[in-house]
C-alpha positions in Angstrom: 0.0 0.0 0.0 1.6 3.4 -0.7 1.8 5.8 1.8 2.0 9.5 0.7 2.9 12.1 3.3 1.2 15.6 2.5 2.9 18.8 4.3 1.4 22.3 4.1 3.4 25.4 4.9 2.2 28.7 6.4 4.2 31.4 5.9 4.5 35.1 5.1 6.5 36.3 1.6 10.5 36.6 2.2 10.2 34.1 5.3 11.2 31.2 3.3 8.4 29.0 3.0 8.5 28.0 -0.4 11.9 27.6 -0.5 11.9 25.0 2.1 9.1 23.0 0.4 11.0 23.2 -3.1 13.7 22.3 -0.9 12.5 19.4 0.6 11.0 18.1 -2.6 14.0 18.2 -4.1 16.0 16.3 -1.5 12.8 13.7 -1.5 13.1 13.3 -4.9 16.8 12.5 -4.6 16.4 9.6 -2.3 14.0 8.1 -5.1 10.8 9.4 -3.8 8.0 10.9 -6.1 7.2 14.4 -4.9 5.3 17.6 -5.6 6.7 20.7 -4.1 4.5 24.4 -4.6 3.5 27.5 -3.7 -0.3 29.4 -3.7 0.4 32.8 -3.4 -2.6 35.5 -2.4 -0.9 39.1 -3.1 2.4 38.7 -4.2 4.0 40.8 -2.0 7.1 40.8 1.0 5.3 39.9 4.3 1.8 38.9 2.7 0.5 35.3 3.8 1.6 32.6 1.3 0.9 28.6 1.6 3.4 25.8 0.1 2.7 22.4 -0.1 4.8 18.9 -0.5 3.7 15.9 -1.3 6.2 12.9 -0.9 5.2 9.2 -1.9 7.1 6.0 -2.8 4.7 6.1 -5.7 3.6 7.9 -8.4 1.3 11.2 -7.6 -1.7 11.4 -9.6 -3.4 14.2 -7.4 -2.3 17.9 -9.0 -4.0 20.1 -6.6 -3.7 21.9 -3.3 -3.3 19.6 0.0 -6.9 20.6 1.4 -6.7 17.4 4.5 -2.7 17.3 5.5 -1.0 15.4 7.8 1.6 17.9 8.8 1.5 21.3 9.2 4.3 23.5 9.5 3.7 27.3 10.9 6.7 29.7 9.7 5.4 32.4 11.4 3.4 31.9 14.9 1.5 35.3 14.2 -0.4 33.5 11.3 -2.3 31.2 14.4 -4.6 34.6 15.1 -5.8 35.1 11.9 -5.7 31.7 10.0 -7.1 28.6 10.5 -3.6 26.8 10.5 -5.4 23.4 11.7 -8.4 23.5 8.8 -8.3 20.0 7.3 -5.8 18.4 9.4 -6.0 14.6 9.2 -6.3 13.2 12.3 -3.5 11.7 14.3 -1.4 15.1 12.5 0.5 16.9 13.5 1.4 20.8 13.6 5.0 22.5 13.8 4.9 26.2 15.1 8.2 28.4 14.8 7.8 29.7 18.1 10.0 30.6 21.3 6.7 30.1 23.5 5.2 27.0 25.1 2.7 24.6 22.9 0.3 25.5 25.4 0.9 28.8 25.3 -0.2 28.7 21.9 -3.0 26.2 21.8 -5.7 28.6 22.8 -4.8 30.3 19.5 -5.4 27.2 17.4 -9.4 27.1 17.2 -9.5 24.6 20.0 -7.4 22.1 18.2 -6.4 19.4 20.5 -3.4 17.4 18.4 -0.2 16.7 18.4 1.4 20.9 18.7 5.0 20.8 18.7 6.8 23.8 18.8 10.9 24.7 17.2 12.2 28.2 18.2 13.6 28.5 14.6 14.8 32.6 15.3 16.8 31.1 18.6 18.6 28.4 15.6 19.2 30.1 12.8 21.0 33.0 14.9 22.7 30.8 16.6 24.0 28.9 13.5 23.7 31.2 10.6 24.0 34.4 12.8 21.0 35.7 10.9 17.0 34.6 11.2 16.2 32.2 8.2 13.5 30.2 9.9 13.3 28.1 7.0 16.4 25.6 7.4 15.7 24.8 10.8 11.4 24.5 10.1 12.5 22.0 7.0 14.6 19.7 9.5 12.7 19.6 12.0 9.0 18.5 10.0 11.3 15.9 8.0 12.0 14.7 11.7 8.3 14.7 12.9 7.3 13.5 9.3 9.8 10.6 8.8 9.9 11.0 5.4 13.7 10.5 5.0 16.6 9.2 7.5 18.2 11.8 9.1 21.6 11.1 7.6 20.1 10.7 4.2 18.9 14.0 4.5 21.5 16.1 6.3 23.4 14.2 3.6 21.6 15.6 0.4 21.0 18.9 1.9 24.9 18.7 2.1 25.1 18.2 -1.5 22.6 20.6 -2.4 23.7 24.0 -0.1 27.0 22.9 -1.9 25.8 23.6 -5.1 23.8 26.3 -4.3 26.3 28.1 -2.1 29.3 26.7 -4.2 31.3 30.1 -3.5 30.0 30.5 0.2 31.2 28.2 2.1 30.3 29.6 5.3 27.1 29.7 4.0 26.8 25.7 3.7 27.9 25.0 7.1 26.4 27.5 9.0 23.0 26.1 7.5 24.2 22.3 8.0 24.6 23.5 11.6 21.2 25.5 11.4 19.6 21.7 10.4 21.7 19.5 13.0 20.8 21.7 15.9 16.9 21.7 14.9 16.7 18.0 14.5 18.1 18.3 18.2 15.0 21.0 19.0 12.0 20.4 18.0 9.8 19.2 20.8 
């Protein structure tokens, strides 16, 4: 039986959401998974609420559309909870990811009484702390492949490796302060 894994992002424009689900797609498709990795923009503009999606299977996709009923959710930016539905759809037995220096139940009351599985990564406290800047997106993508199970660990610190190497080929500083920025939030997330 195949098992698909659908992720959808929540994000604001410049925040990185996109990236990280081209991102993971990309390293999905590597390992020899079938993926879809996109974006649903509203108004295209910096700070404006954008959604991404991935979907990563061991067989071929036939669905093309949006991920209405996901099993993961990953919030980029916590101040989405007070005006979005983050939780709308989400399967049962899911699970959401909140970038968030606060408490899960601290935030709970903000998620339209949704009672699941809330687990929170302080991605500002990792990406300073590894990158010396805030790119929440490295540390978000590590830590819902870790909730998600989608890939070993190793395989995918591995191809993220080879892929920051490419993309950062005359940065090296670049590629290990975000291989850092990944190690420490697969340490994090709780």
């Amino acid at each position: 039986m195949s098992r698909t894994t659908e992720i959808r992002w929540h994000g604001r424009g410049g925040q990185g959401a996109k990236t990280a689900a081209l991102l993971l797609a990309d390293v999905a498709f590597k390992t020899g998974k079938e993926v879809q990795g996109f974006p649903e923009y509203g108004p295209e503009r910096m700070g404006a609420p954008i959604t991404a999606y991935n979907r990563i299977s061991d067989e071929k996709i036939r669905t093309h559309s949006n991920i209405y009923e996901p099993e993961y959710v990953v919030v980029v930016d916590e101040t989405l909870l007070e005006s979005i539905d983050v939780t709308a759809g989400l399967k049962e037995g899911g699970c959401v990811l909140v970038n968030s220096n606060k408490p899960a139940e601290e935030l709970r009351p903000l998620m339209n009484g949704y009672e699941g599985d809330l687990k929170v990564l302080d991605a500002r406290k990792v990406s300073l702390a590894a990158l010396g800047k805030y790119f929440p997106n490295t540390p978000l993508l590590a830590g819902v492949v870790k909730l998600a199970g989608v890939m070993d660990e190793e395989v995918f610190l591995r191809e993220m490796r080879e892929s920051f190497e490419h993309k950062f080929a005359r940065k090296p500083e670049v590629v290990e302060g975000n291989m850092r920025a990944l190690e420490m939030a697969l340490k994090e997330v709780h």
